[in-house]
C-alpha positions as CSV (number, residue, x, y, z in Angstrom):
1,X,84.0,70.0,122.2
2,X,86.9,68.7,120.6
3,X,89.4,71.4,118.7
4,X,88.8,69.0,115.2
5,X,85.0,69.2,115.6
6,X,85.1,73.0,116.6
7,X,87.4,73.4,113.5
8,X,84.9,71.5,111.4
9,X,82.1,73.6,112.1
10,X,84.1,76.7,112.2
11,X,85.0,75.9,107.9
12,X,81.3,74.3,107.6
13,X,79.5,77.8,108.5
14,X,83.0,79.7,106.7
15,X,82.8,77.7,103.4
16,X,78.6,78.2,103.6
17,X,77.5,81.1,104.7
18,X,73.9,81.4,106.2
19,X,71.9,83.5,104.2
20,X,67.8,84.4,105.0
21,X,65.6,85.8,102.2
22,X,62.3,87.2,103.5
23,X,59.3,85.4,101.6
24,X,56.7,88.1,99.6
25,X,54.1,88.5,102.1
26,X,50.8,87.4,100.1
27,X,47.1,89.0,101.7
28,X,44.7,86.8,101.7
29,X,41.3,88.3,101.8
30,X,38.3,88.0,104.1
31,X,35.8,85.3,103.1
32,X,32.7,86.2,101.3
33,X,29.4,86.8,104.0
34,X,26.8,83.3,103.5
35,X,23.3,84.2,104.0
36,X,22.1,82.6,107.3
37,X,22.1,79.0,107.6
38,X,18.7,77.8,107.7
39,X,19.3,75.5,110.4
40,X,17.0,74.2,113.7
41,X,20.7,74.2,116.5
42,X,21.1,78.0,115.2
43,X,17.9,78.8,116.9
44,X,19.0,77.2,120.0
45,X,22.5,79.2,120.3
46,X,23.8,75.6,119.0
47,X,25.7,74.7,116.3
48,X,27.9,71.5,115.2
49,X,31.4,70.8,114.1
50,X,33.1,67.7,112.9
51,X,36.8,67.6,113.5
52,X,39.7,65.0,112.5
53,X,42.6,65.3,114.0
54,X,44.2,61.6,114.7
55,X,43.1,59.7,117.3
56,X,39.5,60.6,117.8
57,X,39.7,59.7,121.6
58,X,42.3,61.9,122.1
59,X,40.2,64.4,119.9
60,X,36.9,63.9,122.0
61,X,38.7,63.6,125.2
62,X,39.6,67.3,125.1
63,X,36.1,68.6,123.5
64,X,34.2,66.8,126.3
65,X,36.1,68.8,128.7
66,X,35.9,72.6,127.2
67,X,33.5,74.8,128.1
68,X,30.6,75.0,126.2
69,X,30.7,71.9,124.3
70,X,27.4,69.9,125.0
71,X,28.2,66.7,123.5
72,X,31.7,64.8,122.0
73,X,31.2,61.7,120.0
74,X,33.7,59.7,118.3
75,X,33.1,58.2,114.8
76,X,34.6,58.7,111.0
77,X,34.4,61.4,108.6
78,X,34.7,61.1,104.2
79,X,35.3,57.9,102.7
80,X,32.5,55.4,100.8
81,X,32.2,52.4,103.1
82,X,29.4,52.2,105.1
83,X,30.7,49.6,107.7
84,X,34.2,51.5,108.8
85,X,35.8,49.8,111.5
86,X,38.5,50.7,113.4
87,X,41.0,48.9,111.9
88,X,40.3,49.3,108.8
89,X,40.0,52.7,108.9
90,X,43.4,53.2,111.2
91,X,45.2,51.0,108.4
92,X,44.1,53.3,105.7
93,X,42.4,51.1,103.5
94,X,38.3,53.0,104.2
95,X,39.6,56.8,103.1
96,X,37.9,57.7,106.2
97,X,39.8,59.7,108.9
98,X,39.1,59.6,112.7
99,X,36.2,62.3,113.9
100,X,34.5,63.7,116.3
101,X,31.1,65.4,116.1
């Protein structure tokens, strides 16, 4: 390093001093108990999740390979039109985001 850059930083961190404040801790409480969902996969030890998370490939590329997961399947989550396509929906223009089920 040269001595002008080493003096630099030397009067950056003497002129400005690093200080760290702690942040307030906040406790956030346990969610309420649900009743038991009424639902046919619970029966069967199965149940369903729908994740975004970017590319939906990369998204179901990983499910399909961890343990447990029966079935990975690409699609779109949210928005109002019926006839997303990949474009469209990668562009932003759909307010859907990329899923998997």
């Amino acid at each position: 390093m040269h001595r002008s850059a080493a003096l630099f930083l030397a009067a950056a961190f003497a002129v400005a001093p690093l200080t760290a404040r702690a942040e307030t801790a906040v406790v956030i409480p346990a969610p309420a108990a649900e009743a038991p969902a009424q639902n046919p996969e619970l029966a069967s030890g199965l149940e369903t999740a729908v994740l975004a998370g970017g590319c939906f490939w990369g998204v179901q590329a990983v499910f399909q390979h961890t343990k447990g997961v029966t079935n990975a399947l690409s699609g779109y989550a949210g928005g109002a039109q019926t006839d997303a396509d990949y474009r469209s929906v990668s562009a932003g223009h759909t307010g859907h985001a990329e899923a998997v089920r």
